[in-house]
C-alpha positions, 0 to 999 in steps of 0.5 A: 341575707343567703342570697346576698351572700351567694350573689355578691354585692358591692365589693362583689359585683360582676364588674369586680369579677369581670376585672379578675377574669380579664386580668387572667385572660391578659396572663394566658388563661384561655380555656372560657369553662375555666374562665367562667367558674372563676367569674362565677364561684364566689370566691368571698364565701371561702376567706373571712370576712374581715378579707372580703374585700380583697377576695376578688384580688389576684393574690393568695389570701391567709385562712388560718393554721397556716394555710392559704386561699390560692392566689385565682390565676393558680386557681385557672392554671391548675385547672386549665392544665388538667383539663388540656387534654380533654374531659376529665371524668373522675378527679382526686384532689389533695389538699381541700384548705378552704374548698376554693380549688374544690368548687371552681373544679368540681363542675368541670369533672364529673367527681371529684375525690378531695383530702384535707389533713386539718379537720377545722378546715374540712368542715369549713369546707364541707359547710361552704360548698353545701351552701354552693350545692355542688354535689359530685364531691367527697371529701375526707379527713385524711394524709394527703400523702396516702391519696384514696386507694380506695376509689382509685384509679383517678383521671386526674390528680392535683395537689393543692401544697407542695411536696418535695417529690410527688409520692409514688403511691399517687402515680399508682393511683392514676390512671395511664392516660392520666395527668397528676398537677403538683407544686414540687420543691422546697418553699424558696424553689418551687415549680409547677408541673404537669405529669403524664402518665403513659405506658412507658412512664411518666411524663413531665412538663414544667408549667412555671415557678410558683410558691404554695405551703408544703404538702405535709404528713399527718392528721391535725384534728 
């Protein structure tokens, strides 16, 4: 039954994901590594079952507590835009919800650091990719909005909700050189965009209007 599950039949066959990955390809995304974490990252395992059906859709699906599984092309895009510039070693993720972003990500980076501020949601997680066996990640119970001090400073930066503003404290916590991916706006006006971080500041790239839950403050055990 293990196997079926990680495996994926029927509504989960490797044409099914074979159209998702080509409807990518047709929006623009082209990095092949990126590509082939979503043809092969089960991405059923993470949405109920009563959604199991549309799990290869390109749409975001619910999760419970208010949140949401990203829709796969923001998934690649995220992800494809932090890896632009080349390898990223060591990753802090904000925003774990059901682990989707995690799992696609976390075989492209040597580490990966990622906070979720809704405990029920981080154990889901945490249970789903044990069963994925993907080792290099930690995660953590945490206000996103404090990022990881701790295990700073990180290569890269992406933030999974949006935040009117990105928090100081994250650019502090980001290497120069590196590059910080985030949501930014109100719900009815969001964009994404890319920062840089050089030796005379941070730079900024919009990469498109999208529309993710806000980034909020605080712990919801």
């Amino acid at each position: 039954m293990e196997d079926s599950r990680l495996s994926g039949i029927g509504m989960t066959s490797a044409r099914t994901r074979e159209r998702l990955v080509l409807r990518l390809k047709e929006q623009g995304i082209s990095n092949e590594r990126v590509l082939d974490r979503i043809r092969n990252v089960p991405r059923h395992l993470f949405v109920d079952e009563a959604l199991s059906s549309r799990a290869y859709e390109d749409t975001a699906l619910p999760i419970g507590f208010g949140q949401t599984i990203s829709q796969p092309y923001i998934v690649a895009l995220m992800t494809e835009a932090l890896l632009a510039a080349g390898p990223v070693d060591k990753v802090l993720e904000i925003g774990t919800g059901c682990g989707y972003q995690t799992a696609v990500l976390a075989i492209l980076v040597q580490e990966i650091f990622s906070i979720e501020r809704i405990g029920p949601l981080l154990a889901r997680a945490r249970r789903t990719l044990r069963e994925l066996k993907i080792r290099n990640l930690h995660l953590r119970l945490d206000d996103g909005y404090l990022g990881w001090a701790a295990r700073a400073p990180f290569d890269g930066i992406l933030l999974t909700a949006a935040p009117p503003d990105v928090p100081a404290q994250l650019f502090d916590q980001l290497r120069t050189g590196g590059r910080l991916i985030a949501p930014i706006g109100a719900e009815s006006k969001q964009e994404l965009v890319r920062y840089t971080k050089t030796e005379q500041g941070v730079s900024r790239e919009s990469l498109g209007a999208v529309s993710f839950v806000p980034l909020l403050s605080g712990l919801q055990r």
